[in-house]
C-alpha positions in Angstrom: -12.1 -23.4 -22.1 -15.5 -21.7 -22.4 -15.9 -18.0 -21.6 -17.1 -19.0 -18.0 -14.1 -21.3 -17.0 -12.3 -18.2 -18.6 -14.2 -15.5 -16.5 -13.4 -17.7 -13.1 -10.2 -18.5 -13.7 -9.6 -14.4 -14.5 -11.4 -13.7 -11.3 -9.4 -16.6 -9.3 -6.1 -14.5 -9.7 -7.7 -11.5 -7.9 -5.9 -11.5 -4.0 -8.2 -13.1 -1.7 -10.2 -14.5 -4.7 -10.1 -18.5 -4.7 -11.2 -20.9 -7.5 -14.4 -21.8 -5.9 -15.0 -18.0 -4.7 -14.2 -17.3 -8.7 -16.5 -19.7 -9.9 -19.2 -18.0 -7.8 -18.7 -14.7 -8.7 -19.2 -15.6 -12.8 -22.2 -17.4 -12.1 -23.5 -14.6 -10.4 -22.8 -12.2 -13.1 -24.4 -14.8 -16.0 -27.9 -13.7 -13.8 -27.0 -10.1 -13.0 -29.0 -7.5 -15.3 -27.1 -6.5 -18.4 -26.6 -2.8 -17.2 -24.3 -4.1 -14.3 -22.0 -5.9 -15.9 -21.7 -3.5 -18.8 -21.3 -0.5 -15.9 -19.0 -3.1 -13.8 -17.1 -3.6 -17.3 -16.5 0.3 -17.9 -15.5 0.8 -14.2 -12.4 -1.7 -14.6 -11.9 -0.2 -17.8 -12.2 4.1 -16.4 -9.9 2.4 -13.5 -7.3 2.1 -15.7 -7.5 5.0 -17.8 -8.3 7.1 -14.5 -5.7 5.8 -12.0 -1.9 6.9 -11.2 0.5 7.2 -9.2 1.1 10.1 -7.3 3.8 12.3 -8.4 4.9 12.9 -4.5 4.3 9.7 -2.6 3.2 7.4 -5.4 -0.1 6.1 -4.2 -3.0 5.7 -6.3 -5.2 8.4 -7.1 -6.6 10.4 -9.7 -4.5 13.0 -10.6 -0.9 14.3 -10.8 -1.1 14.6 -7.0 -3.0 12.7 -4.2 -5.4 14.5 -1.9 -3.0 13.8 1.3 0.0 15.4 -0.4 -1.6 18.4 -1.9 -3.8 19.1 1.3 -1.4 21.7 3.3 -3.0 20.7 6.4 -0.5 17.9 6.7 2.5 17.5 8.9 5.2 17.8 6.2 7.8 16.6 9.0 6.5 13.1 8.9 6.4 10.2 6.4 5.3 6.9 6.7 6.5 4.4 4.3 4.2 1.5 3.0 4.6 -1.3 1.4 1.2 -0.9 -1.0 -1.1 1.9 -1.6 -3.6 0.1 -0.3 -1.8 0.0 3.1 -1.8 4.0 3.1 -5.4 3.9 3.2 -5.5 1.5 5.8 -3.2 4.1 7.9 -5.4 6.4 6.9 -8.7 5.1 8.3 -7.9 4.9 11.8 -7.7 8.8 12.1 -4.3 8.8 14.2 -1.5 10.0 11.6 -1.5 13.4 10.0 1.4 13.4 8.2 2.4 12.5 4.3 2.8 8.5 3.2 5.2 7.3 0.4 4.4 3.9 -1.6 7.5 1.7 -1.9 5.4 -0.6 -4.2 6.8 -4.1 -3.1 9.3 -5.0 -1.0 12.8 -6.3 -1.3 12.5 -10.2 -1.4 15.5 -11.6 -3.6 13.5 -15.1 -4.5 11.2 -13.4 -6.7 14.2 -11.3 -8.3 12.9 -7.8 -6.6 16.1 -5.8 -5.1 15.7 -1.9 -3.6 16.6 -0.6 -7.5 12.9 -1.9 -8.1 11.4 0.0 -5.0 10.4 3.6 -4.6 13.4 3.8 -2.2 15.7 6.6 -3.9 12.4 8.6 -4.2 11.9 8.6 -0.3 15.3 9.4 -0.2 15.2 12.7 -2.1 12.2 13.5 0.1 14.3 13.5 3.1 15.6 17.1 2.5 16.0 18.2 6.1 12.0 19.3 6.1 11.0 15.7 6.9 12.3 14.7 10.4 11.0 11.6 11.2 10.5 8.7 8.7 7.7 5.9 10.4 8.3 2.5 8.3 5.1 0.4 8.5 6.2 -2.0 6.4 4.3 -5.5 7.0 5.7 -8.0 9.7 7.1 -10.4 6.9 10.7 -11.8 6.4 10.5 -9.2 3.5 8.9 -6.6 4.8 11.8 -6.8 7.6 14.4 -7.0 5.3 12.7 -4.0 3.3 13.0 -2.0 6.5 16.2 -3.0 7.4 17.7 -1.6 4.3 15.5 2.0 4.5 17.4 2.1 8.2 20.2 2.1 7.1 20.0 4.4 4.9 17.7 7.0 6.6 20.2 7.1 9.3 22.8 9.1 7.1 19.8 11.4 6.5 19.8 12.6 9.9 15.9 11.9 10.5 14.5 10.1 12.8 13.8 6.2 12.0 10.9 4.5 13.6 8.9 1.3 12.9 5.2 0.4 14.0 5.2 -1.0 17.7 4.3 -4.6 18.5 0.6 -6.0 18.0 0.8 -6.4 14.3 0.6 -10.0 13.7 3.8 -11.7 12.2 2.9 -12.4 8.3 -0.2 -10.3 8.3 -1.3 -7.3 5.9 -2.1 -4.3 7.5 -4.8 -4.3 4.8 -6.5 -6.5 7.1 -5.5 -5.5 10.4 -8.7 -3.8 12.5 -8.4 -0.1 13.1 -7.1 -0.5 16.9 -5.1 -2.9 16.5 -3.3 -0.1 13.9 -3.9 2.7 15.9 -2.0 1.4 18.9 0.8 0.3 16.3 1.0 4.4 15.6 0.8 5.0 18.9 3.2 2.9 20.5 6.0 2.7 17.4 9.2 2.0 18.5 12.7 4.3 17.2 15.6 2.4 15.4 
C-alpha cells in the first residue's frame, strides 16, 4: 500500500468520512501548500497533547476543568447526561440549558462487550449529593442509548432527584450531533419526567 492508499484509508475511519470522501481528502492535501499540512499535522498532534477530560463532567477541554463547570454562573441543580462530549456542545449551542453536563462516554450496548462498569455512571452518581435536583438524560434515541437511560433511571431514583429525558422530536437512531438547533431546543423544552 502506498502512502496515499495509506493516508485514505486513515482518513476513511474518521465518523462520517467514507472511502471515496477519504480518497478525496488525500488528493487534496498532495496539492495543498506545504505549510498546511505541516500546521494541519501539528494541530492533530497539540490535539492530543492539549486535550482532556474534565475532572467534573468529563468532557473535552483544555484543562483540569471545562469552562461550563468552572463558570459559577451555572445552575448547579441541573445535570444533563450525554452520551459524547460532542453531544454537550450540541446542547450547548441552542442557548436553552444553563446548567452543568456530565459525559458518560458510550453507552451500554452488550454486543460490543460495553456494560455500565465502562461508563461514567458511578461518577454521575457521586454528583448527585443532594445539590443536584434534577438529572435531564439526553442520551440518543437508539436501542442503546434507551437501554443506557433505562439503567441511569433506575438508579437516580434512589437518589431522590428528579429524572427526566428529552421530549419527543428527536428522530429514532439519530445523533444529536446532527440534530438542528430547534429541533433540540424544543427537546429541552418539552422533556418529559420518568
Amino acid at each position: 500500500m502506498d502512502a496515499l492508499d495509506a493516508l485514505a484509508l486513515s482518513f476513511s475511519k474518521l465518523p462520517g468520512i467514507g472511502r471515496k470522501s477519504a480518497r478525496r481528502i488525500a488528493f487534496s492535501l498532495l496539492k495543498t501548500d506545504d505549510r498546511f499540512n505541516a500546521l494541519l499535522a501539528s494541530q492533530i498532534i497539540e490535539l492530543k497533547e492539549k486535550i482532556r477530560e474534565c475532572s467534573v463532567c468529563g468532557a473535552y477541554c483544555e484543562g483540569e476543568i471545562c469552562p461550563i463547570c468552572d463558570n459559577p454562573q451555572r445552575d448547579r441543580t441541573q445535570i444533563c447526561v450525554v452520551e459524547q462530549s460532542s453531544d454537550s456542545a450540541s446542547i450547548e449551542s441552542t442557548g436553552e440549558f444553563h446548567g452543568l453536563y456530565h459525559v458518560l462516554h458510550g453507552t451500554i450496548s452488550p454486543l460490543d462487550g460495553v456494560g455500565p462498569q465502562d461508563l461514567t455512571i458511578d461518577k454521575l452518581l457521586r454528583r448527585c449529593d443532594g445539590t443536584v435536583r434534577e438529572v435531564i438524560i439526553a442520551t440518543n434515541a437508539t436501542v442503546e442509548g434507551d437501554t443506557t437511560a433505562l439503567y441511569l433511571v433506575s438508579l437516580l431514583k434512589e437518589k431522590n432527584v428528579k429524572v427526566s429525558r428529552l421530549a419527543s422530536g428527536l428522530p429514532v437512531g439519530g445523533d444529536l450531533e446532527y440534530i438542528d438547533k430547534i429541533t433540540l431546543s424544543r427537546s429541552l423544552r418539552g422533556r418529559i419526567e420518568f
